[in-house]
C-alpha positions as CSV (number, residue, x, y, z in Angstrom):
1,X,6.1,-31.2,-38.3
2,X,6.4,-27.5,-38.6
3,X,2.4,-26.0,-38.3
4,X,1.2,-23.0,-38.9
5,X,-2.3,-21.7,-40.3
6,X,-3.9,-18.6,-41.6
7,X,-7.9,-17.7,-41.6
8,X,-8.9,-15.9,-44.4
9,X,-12.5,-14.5,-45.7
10,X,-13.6,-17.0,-48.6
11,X,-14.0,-14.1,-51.5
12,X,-10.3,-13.7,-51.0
13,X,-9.8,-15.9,-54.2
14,X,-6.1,-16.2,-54.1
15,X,-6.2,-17.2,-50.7
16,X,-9.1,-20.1,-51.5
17,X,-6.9,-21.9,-54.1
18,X,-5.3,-24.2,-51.3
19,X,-8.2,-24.7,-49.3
20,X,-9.9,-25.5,-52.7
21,X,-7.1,-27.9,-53.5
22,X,-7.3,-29.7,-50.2
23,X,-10.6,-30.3,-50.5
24,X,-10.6,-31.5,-54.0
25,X,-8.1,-34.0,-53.0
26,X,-10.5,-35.3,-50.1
27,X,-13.6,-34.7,-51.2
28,X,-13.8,-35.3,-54.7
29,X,-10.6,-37.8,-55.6
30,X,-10.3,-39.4,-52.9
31,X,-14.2,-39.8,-51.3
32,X,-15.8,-39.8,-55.2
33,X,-18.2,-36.6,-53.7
34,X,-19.4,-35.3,-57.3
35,X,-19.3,-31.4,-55.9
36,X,-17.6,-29.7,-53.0
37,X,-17.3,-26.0,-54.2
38,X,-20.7,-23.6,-52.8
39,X,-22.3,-20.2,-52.5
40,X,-21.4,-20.3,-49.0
41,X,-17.6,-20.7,-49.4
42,X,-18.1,-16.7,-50.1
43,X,-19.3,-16.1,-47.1
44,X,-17.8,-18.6,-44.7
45,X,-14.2,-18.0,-42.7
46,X,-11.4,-20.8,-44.2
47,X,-8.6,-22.1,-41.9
48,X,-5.7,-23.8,-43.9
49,X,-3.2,-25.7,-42.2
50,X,0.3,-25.9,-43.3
51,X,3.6,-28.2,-43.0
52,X,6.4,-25.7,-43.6
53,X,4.8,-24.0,-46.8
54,X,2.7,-27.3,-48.1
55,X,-1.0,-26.9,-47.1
56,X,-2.1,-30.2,-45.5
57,X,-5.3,-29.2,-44.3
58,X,-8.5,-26.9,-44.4
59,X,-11.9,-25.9,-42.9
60,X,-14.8,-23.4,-42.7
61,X,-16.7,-22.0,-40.1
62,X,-20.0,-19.4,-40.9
63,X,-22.8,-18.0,-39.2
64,X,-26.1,-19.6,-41.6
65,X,-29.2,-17.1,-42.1
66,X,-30.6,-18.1,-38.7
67,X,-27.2,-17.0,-37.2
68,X,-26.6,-20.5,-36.5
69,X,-22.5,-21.2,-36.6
70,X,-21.2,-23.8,-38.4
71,X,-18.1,-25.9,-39.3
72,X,-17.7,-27.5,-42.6
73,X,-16.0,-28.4,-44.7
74,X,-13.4,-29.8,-42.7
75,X,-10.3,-32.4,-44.6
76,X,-7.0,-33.5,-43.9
77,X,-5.2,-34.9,-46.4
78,X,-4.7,-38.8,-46.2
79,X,-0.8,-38.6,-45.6
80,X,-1.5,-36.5,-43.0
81,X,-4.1,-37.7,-41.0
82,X,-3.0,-39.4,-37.7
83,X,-0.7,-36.7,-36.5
84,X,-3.2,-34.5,-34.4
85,X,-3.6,-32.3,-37.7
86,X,-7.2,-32.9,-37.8
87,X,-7.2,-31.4,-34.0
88,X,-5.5,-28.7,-34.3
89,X,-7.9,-27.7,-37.0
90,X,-10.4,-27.9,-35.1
91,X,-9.5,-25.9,-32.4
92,X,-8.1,-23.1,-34.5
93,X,-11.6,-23.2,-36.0
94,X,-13.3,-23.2,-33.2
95,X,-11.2,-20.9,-30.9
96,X,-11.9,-18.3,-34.2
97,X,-15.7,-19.2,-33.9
98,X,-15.6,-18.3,-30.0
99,X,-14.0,-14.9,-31.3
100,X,-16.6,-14.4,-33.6
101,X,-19.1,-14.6,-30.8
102,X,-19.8,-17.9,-30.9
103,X,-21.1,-19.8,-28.0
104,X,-21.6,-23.0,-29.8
105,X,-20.4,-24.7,-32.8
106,X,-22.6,-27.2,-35.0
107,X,-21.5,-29.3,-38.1
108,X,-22.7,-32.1,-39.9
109,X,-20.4,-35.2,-39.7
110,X,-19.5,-38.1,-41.8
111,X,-20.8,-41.2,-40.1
112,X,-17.6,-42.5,-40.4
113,X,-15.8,-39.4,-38.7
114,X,-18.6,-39.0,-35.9
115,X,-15.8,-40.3,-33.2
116,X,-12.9,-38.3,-34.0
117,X,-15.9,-35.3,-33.4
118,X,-17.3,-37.1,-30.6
119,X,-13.5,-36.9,-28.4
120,X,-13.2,-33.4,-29.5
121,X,-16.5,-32.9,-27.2
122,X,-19.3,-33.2,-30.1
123,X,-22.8,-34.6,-29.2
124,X,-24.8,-36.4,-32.0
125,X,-28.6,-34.5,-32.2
126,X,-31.1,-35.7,-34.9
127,X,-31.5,-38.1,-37.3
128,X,-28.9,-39.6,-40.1
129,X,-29.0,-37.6,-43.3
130,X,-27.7,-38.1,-46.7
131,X,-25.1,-35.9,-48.7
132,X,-24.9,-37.4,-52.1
133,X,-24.0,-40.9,-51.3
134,X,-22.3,-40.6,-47.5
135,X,-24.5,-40.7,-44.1
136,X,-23.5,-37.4,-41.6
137,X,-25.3,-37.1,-38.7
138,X,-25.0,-33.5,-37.2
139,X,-23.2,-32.7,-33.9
140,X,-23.0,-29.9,-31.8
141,X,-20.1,-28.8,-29.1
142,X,-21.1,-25.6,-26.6
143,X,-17.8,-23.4,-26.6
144,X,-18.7,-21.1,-23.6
């Protein structure tokens, strides 16, 4: 594997199309999520991962209204999942959060993807909640 990544600003709109692909390939085909694409994909950071020139993977990170930072959005695509991809990701996206002034990072996880989170250092707070059909539970990592 050859990895690299670039962070962009999500109103760059043609820097968005692979992230956007990515996560219509995860999201949408592959998980049967009926929307992915948001108002706050204009606001948010992206991180795109890529093998040689092929983008294999992509997140977001933002600061909500309550200045509350956030990572979302976060897929690998199948074929490249169980490589460390997924944790490199991560850290990119989290290193860039700390940058940003960050001193903790929250997300809300799939259920099913609550351990990959949890070895990364995420704790599980609060109850399950629903998007569309899929339980997340949210998680929170402190960064400093």
């Amino acid at each position: 594997m050859n990895l690299n990544n670039k962070i962009f600003k999500g109103d760059d709109v043609s820097e968005f199309s692979d992230a956007a692909q990515i996560r219509k390939t995860v999201f949408l085909d592959e998980q049967a999520f009926s929307y992915d694409l948001d108002d706050t994909d204009k606001i948010a950071f992206h991180a795109v991962v890529y093998n040689d020139n092929s983008p294999v993977a992509t997140g977001r990170f933002f600061f909500d209204e309550n200045n509350t930072p956030h990572i979302g959005r976060v897929a690998v695509l199948k074929e490249y999942r169980q490589y460390g991809i997924g944790r490199y990701l991560m850290e990119i996206l989290e290193n860039f959060a700390a940058e940003q002034g960050a001193e903790y990072i929250t997300l809300g996880a799939q259920v099913r993807a609550s351990g990959f989170y949890g070895k990364l250092g995420y704790v599980e707070y609060g109850d399950i909640f629903y998007d569309e059909y899929c339980e997340h539970i949210n998680m929170r990592k402190m960064l400093r």
